[in-house]
C-alpha positions in Angstrom: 92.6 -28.7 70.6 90.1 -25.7 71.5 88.5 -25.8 74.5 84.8 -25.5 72.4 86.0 -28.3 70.1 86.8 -30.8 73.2 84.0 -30.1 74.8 81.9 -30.6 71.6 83.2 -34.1 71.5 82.7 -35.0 75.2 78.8 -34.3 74.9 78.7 -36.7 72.2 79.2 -39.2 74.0 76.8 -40.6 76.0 78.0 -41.7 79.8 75.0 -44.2 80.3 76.4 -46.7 77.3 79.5 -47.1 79.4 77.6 -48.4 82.3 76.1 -51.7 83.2 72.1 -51.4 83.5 72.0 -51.1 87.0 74.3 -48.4 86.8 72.6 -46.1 84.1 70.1 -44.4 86.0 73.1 -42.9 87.4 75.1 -42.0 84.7 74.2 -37.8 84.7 75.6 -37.2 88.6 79.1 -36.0 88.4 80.6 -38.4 90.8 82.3 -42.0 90.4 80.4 -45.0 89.3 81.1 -48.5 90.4 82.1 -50.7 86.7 82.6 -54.1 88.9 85.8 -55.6 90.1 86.9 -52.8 92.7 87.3 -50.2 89.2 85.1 -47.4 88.3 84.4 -44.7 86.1 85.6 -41.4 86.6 83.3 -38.6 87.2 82.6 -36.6 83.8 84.2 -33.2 85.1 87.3 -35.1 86.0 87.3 -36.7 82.9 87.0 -33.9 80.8 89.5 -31.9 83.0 92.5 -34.5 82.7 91.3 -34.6 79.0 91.9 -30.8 78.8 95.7 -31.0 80.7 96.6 -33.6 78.7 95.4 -31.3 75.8 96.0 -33.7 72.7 96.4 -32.8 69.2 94.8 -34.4 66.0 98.1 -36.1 64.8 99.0 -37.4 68.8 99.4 -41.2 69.5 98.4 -41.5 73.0 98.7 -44.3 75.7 95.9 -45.2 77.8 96.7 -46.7 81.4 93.2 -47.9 82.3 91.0 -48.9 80.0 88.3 -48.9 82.6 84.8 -48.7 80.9 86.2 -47.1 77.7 84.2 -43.7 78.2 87.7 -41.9 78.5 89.0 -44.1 75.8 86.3 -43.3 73.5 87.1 -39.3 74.1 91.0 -39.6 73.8 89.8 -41.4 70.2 87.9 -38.5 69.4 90.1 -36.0 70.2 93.6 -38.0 68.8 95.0 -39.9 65.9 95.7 -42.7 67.5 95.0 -44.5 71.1 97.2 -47.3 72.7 95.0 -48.5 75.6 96.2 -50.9 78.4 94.0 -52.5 80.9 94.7 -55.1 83.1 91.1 -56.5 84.0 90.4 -59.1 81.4 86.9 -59.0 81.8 86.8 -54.8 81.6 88.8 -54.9 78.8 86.6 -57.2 77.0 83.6 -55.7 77.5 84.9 -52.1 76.9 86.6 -53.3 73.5 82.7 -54.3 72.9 81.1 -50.6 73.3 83.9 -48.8 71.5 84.0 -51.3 68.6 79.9 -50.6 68.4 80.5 -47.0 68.1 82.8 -47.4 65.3 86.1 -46.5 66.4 88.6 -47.9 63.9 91.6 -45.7 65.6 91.7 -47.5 69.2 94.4 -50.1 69.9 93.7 -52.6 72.8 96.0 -54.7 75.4 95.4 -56.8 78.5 98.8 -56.5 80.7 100.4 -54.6 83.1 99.6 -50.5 82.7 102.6 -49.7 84.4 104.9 -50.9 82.1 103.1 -49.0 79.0 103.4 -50.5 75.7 106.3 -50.5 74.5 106.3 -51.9 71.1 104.4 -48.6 70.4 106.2 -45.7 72.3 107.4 -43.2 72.0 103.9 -41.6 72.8 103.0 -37.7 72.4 100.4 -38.4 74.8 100.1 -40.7 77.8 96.7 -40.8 80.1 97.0 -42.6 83.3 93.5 -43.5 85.2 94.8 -45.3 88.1 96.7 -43.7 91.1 101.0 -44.4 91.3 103.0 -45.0 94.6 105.9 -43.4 92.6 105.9 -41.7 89.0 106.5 -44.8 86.6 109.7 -44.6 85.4 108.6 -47.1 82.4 106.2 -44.6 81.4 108.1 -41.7 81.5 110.7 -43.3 79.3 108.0 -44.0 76.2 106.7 -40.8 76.4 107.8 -38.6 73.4 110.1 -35.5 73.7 107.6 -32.3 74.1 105.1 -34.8 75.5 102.9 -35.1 78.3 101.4 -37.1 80.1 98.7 -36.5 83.1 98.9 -39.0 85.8 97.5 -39.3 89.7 100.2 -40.1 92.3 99.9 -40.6 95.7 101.1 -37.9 98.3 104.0 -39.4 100.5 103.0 -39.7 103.8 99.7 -38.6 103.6 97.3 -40.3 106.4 94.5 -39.9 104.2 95.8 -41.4 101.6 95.5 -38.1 99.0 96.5 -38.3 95.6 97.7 -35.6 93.4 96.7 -35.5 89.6 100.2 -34.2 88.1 100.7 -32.7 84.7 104.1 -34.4 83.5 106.2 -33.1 80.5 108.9 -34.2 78.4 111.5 -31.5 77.1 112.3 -31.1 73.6 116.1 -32.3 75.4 114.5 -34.8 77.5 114.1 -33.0 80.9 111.0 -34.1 83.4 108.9 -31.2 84.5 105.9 -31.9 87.5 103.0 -29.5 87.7 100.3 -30.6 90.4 96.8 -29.9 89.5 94.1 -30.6 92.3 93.7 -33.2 94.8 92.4 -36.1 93.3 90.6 -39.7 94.6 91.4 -42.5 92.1 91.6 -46.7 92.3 95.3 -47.7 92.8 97.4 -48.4 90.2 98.8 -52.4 90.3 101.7 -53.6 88.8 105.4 -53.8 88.4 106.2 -50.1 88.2 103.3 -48.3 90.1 104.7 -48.9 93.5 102.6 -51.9 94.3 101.5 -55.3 93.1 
């Protein structure tokens, strides 16, 4: 997709109907928003700069790890053909299933569960978006996504005292090789579950 046309799509959409009211005065500062129950929603540069690695195509099926507020949701649906999104808060997922179904998205596919283990009765993915920082590089996810796929993912840095996380641009081979690209330095809520390193 063209950087103009993405970018076209993201100012649709409007941040502040993703928010809870005491949250939508806030919703033009580019930083991180509290969403309730320890998650939040992703500043819109970031947003729109994983959007952009992840770089999906008209015809992708893309998986969601994070269904968060649904504001990223709702610009993976804009962007895609088809979005698989997983989110392990009940409550979040309820609630963000609510906003996007009131904008009219008839392409958006939603599960409460585990992110870490994906959805498999769906994958192969072209596409996989992951919103919450990994230990260790999901091997569950890796495996659904699609040869001459990508997927864009945070991961924490080994060792680090501070805690740092790196937002890595992962790609699947047309023969099934892995290839890591770190992007920036990124700060996101911590991926739970099976496969992300912790539970």
């Amino acid at each position: 997709m063209k950087q103009q046309k993405l970018k076209e799509c993201f100012d649709s959409l409007d941040r502040s109907f993703f928010l809870d009211d005491d949250m939508k005065e806030y919703a033009d500062l580019d930083m991180p928003l509290p969403i309730g129950f320890g998650q939040t929603i992703s500043q819109p540069s970031l947003v729109l700069e994983m959007t952009r690695l992840l770089a999906p195509k008209k015809d992708s099926r893309v998986l969601e790890i994070g269904t968060g507020s649904g504001f990223q949701t709702a610009l993976l649906a804009k962007t895609a053909a088809k979005v698989y999104t997983v989110e392990r808060i009940k409550e979040l997922m309820e609630k963000a299933k609510k906003r996007l179904e009131a904008l009219n998205f008839t392409n958006i596919h939603f599960k409460v569960g585990d992110g870490s283990e994906g959805w498999e009765e769906h994958a192969p993915y072209d596409r996989i978006m992951v919103t919450a920082a990994a230990r260790v590089l999901p091997d569950k996810l890796v495996s659904q996504l699609a040869a001459g796929g990508r997927m864009v993912i945070p991961v924490f840095v080994s060792d680090s005292p501070l805690d740092w996380q790196e937002l890595r641009l992962v790609t699947k081979t047309k023969g099934g090789n892995i290839r890591t690209k770190t992007a920036e330095i990124v700060r996101f809520v911590e991926l739970v579950g099976r496969y992300g390193g912790t539970e």
